[in-house]
VMD Tcl script that builds the backbone (N, CA, C; Angstrom):
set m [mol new atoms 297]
animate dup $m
set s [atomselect $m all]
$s set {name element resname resid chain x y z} {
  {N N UNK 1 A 9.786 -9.519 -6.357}
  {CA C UNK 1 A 10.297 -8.397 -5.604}
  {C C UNK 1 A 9.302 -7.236 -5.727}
  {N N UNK 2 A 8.690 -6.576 -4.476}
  {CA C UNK 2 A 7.802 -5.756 -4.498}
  {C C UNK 2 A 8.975 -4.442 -5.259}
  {N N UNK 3 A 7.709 -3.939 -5.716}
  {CA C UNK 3 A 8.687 -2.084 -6.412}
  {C C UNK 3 A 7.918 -1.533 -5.641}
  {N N UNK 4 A 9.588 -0.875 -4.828}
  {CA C UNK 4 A 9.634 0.388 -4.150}
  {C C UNK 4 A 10.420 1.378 -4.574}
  {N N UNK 5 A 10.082 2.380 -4.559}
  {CA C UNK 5 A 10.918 3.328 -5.423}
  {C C UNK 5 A 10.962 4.938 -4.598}
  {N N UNK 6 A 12.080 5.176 -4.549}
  {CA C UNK 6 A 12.392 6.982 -4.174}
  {C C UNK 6 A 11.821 7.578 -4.632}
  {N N UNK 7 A 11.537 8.636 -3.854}
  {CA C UNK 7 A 10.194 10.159 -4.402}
  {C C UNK 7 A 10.910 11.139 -4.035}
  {N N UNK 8 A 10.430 12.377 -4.694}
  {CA C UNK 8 A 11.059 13.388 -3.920}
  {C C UNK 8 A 10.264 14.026 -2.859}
  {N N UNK 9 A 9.046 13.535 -2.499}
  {CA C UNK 9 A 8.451 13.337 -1.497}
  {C C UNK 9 A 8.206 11.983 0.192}
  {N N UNK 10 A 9.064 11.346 -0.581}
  {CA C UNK 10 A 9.449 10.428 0.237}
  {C C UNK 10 A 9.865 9.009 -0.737}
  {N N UNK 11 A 8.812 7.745 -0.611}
  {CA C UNK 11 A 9.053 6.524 -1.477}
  {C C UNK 11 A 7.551 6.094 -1.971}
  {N N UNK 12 A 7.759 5.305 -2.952}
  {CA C UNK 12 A 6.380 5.005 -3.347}
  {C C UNK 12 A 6.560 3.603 -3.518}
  {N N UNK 13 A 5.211 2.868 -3.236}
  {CA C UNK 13 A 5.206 1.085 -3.279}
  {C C UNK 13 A 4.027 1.507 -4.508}
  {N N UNK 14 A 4.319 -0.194 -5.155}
  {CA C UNK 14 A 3.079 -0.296 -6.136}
  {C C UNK 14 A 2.561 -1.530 -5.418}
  {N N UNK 15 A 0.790 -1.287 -5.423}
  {CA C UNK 15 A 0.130 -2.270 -4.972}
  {C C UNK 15 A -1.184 -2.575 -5.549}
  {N N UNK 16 A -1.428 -3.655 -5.666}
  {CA C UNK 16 A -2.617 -4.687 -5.824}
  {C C UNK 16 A -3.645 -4.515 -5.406}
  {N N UNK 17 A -4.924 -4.305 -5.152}
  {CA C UNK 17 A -5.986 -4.180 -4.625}
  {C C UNK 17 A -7.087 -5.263 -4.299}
  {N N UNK 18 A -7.634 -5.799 -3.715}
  {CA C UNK 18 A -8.587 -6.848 -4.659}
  {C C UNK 18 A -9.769 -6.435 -3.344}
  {N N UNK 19 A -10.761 -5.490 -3.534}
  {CA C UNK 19 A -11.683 -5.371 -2.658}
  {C C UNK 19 A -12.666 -6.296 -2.318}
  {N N UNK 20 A -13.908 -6.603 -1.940}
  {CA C UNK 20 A -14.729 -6.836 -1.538}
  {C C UNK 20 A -14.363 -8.520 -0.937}
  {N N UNK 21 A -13.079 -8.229 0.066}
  {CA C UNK 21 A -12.535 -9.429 0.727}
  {C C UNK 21 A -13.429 -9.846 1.872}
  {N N UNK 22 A -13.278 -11.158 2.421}
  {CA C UNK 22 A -13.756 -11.315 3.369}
  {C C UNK 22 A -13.021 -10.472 4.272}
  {N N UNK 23 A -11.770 -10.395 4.416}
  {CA C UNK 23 A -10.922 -9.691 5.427}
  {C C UNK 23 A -10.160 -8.861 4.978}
  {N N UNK 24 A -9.177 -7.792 5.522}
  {CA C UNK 24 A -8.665 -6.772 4.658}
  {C C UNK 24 A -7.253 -7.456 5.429}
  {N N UNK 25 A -6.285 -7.350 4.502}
  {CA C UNK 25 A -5.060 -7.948 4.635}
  {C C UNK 25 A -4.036 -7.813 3.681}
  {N N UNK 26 A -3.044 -7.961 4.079}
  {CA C UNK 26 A -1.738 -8.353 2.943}
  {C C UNK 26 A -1.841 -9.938 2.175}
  {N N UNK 27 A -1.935 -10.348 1.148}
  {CA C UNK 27 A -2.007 -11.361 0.495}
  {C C UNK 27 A -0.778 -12.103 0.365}
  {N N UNK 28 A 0.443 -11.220 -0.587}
  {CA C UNK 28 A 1.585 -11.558 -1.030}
  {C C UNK 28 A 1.714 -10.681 -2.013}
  {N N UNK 29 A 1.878 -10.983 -3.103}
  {CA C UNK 29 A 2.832 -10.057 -4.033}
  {C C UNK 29 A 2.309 -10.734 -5.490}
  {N N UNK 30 A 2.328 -9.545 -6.344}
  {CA C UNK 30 A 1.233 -9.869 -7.973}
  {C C UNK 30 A 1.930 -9.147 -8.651}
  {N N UNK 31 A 3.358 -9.768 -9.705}
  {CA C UNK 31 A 3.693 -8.979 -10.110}
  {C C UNK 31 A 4.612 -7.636 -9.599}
  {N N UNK 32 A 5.244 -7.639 -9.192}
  {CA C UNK 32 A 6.178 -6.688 -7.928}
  {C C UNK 32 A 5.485 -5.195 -7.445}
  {N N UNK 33 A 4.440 -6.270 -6.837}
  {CA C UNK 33 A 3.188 -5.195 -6.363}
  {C C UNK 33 A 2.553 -5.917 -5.428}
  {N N UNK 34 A 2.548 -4.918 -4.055}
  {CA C UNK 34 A 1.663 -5.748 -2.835}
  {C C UNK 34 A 0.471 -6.033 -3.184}
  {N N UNK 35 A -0.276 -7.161 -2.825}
  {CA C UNK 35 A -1.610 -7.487 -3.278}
  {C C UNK 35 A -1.929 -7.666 -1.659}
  {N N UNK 36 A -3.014 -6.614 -1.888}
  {CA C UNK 36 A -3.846 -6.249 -0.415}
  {C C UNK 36 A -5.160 -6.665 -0.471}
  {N N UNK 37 A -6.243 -7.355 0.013}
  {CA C UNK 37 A -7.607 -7.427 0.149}
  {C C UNK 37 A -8.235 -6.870 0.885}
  {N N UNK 38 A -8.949 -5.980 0.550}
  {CA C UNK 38 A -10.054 -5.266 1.310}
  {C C UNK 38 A -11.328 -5.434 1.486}
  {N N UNK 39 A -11.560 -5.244 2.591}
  {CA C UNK 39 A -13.331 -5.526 2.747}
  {C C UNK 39 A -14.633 -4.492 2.040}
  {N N UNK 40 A -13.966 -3.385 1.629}
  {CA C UNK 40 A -14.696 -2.336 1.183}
  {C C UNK 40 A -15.375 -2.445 -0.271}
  {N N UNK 41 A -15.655 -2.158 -1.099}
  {CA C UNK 41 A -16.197 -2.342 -2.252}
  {C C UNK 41 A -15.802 -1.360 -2.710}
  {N N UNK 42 A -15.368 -1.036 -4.540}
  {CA C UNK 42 A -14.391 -0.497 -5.113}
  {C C UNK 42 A -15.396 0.902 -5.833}
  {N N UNK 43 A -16.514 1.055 -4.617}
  {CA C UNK 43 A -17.637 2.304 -5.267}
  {C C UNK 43 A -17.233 3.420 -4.096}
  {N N UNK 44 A -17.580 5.065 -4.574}
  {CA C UNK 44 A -17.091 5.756 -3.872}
  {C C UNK 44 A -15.683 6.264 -3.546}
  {N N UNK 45 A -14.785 5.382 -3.545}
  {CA C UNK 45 A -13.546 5.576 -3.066}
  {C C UNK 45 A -13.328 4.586 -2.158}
  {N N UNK 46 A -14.281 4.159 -1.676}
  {CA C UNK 46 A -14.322 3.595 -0.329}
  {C C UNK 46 A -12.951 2.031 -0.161}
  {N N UNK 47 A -12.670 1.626 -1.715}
  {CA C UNK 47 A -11.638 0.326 -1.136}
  {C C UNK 47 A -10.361 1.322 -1.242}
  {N N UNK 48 A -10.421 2.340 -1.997}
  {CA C UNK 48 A -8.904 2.981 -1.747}
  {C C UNK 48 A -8.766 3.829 -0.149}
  {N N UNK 49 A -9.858 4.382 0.408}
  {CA C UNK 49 A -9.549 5.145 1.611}
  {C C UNK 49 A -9.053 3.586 2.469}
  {N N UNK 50 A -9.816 2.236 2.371}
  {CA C UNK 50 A -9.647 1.243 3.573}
  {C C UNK 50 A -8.339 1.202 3.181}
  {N N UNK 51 A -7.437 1.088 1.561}
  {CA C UNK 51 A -6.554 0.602 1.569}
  {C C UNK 51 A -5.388 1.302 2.312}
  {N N UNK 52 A -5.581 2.771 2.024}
  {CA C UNK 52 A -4.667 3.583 2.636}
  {C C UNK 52 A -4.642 3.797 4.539}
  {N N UNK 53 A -5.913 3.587 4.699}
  {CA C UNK 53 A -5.880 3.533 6.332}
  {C C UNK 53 A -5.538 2.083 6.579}
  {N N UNK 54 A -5.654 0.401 6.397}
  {CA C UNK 54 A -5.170 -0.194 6.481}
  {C C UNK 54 A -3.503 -0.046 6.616}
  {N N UNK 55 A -3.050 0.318 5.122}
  {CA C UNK 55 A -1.382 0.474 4.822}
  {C C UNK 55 A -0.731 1.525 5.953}
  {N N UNK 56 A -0.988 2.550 6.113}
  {CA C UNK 56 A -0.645 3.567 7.513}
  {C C UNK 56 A -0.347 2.854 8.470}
  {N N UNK 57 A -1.603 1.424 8.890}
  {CA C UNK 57 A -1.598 1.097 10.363}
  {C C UNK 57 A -0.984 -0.174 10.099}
  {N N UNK 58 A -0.972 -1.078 9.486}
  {CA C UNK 58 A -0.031 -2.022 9.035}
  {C C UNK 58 A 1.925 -1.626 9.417}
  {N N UNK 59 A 2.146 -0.315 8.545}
  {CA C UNK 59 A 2.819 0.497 8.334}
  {C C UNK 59 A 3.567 0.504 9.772}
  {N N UNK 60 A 3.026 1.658 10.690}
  {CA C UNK 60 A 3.022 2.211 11.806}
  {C C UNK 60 A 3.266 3.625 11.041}
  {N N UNK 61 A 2.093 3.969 10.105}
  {CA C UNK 61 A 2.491 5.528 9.979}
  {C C UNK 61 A 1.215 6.162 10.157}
  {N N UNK 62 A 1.165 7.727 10.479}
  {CA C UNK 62 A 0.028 8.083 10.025}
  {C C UNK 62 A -0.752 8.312 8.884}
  {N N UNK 63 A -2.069 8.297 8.893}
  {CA C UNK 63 A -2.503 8.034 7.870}
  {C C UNK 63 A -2.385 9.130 6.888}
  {N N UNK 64 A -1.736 10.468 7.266}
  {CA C UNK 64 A -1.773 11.504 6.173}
  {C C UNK 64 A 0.083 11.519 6.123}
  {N N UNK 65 A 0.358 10.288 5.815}
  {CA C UNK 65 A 2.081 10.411 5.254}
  {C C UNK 65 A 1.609 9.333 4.106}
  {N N UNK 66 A 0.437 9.140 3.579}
  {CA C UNK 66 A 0.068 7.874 2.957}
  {C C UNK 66 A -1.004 9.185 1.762}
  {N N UNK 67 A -0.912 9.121 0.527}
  {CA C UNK 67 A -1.294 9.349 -1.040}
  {C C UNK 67 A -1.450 8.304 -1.756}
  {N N UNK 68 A -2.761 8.239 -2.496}
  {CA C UNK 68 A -2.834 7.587 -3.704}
  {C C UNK 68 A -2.249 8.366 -4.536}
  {N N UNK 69 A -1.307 8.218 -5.525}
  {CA C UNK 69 A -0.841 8.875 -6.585}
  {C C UNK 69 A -1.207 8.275 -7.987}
  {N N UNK 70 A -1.455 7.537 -7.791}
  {CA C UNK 70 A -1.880 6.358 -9.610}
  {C C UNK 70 A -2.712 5.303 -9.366}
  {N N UNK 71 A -3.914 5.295 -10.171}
  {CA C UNK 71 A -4.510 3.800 -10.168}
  {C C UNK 71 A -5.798 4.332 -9.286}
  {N N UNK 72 A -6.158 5.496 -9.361}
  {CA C UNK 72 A -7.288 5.742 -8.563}
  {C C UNK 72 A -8.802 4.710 -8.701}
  {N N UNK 73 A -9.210 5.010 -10.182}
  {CA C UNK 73 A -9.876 3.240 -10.402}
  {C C UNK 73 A -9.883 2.204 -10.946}
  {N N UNK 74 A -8.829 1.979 -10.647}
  {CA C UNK 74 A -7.445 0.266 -10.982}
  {C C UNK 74 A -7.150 -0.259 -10.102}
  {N N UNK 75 A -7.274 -1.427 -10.219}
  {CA C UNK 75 A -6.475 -1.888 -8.887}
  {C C UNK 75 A -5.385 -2.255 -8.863}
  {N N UNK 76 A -4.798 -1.784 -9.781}
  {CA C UNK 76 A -3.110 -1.593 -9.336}
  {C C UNK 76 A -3.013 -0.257 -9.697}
  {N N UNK 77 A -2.273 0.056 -8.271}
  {CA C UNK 77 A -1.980 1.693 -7.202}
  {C C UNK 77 A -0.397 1.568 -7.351}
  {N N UNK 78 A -0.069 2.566 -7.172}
  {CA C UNK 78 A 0.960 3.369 -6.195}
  {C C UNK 78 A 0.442 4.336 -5.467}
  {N N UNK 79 A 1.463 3.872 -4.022}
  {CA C UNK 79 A 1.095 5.004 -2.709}
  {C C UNK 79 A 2.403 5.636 -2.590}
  {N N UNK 80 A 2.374 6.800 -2.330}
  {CA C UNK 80 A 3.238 7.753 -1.945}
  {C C UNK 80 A 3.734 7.476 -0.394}
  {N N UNK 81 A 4.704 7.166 0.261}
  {CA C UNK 81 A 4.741 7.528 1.962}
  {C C UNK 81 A 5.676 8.478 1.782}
  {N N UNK 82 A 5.510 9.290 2.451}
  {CA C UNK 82 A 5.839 10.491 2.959}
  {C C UNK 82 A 7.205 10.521 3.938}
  {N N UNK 83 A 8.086 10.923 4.145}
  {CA C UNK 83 A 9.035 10.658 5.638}
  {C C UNK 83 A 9.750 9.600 5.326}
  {N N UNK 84 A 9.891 9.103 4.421}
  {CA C UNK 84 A 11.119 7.617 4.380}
  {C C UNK 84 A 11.484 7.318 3.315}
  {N N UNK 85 A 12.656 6.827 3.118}
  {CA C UNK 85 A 13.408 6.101 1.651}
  {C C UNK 85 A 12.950 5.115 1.522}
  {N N UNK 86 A 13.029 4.268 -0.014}
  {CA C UNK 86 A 12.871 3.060 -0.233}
  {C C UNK 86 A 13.656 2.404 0.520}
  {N N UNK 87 A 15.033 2.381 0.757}
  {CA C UNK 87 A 15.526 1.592 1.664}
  {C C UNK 87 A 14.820 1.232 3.291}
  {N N UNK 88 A 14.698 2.905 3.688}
  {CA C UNK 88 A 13.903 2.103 4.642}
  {C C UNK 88 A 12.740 1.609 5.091}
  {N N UNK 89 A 11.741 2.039 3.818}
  {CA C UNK 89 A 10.730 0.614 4.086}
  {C C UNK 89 A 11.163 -0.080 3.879}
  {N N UNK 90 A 11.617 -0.358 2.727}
  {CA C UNK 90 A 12.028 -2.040 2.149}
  {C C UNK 90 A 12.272 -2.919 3.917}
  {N N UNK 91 A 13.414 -2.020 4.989}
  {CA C UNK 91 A 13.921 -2.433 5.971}
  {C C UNK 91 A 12.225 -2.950 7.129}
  {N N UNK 92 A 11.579 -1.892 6.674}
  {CA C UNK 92 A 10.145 -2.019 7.768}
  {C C UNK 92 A 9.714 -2.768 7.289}
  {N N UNK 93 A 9.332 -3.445 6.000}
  {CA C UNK 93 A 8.614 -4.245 5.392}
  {C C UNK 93 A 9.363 -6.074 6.040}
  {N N UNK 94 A 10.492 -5.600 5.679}
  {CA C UNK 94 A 10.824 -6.687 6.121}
  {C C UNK 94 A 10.803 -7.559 7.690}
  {N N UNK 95 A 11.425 -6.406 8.162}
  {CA C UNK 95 A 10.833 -6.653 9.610}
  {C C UNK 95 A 9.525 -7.395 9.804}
  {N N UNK 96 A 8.511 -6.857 9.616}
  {CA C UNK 96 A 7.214 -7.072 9.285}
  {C C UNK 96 A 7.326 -8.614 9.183}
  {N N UNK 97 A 7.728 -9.291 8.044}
  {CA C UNK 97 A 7.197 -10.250 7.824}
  {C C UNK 97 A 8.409 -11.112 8.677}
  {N N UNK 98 A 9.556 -10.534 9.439}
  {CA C UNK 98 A 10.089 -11.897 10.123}
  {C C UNK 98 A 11.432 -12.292 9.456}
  {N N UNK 99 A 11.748 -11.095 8.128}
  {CA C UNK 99 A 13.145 -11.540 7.469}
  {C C UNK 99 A 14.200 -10.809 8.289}
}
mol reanalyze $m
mol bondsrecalc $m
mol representation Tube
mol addrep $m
């Protein structure tokens, strides 16, 4: 079960990272944490900005309702979204995959 959790800024997911993917994508789940692959390499910032502009557009959000809050160089994150409860991602997420 991915952890999603209430903010008082909106909800926060914990997620997985694994950069220098062939493709940038959703994997599955590591530990109740999205495991995302990115094409970027984990220098600069550069696999956390793909991850967060990936997750936005995956999402359907914009990309500034989306914060790294933890795990800046770890690859296990939490993101902040902005504008929604855990319930209702949990509800978008699901959608998403077809449940």
């Amino acid at each position: 079960m991915i952890l999603i959790q209430d903010h008082a800024g909106g909800c926060t997911i914990a997620v997985r990272v694994q950069p220098n993917a062939k493709r940038t994508d959703v994997i599955g789940e590591h530990n109740g944490a999205f495991k995302i692959a990115v094409t970027a390499p984990p220098e600069d910032g550069r696999a956390n900005e793909m991850l967060l502009d990936f997750f936005a557009q995956w999402l359907g959000f914009k990309r500034s309702c989306l914060e790294l809050i933890r795990g800046a160089s770890n690859r296990n994150k939490v993101v902040l979204i902005r504008g929604i409860t855990a319930e209702q991602l949990t509800v978008t997420i699901a959608q998403l995959f077809g449940n």
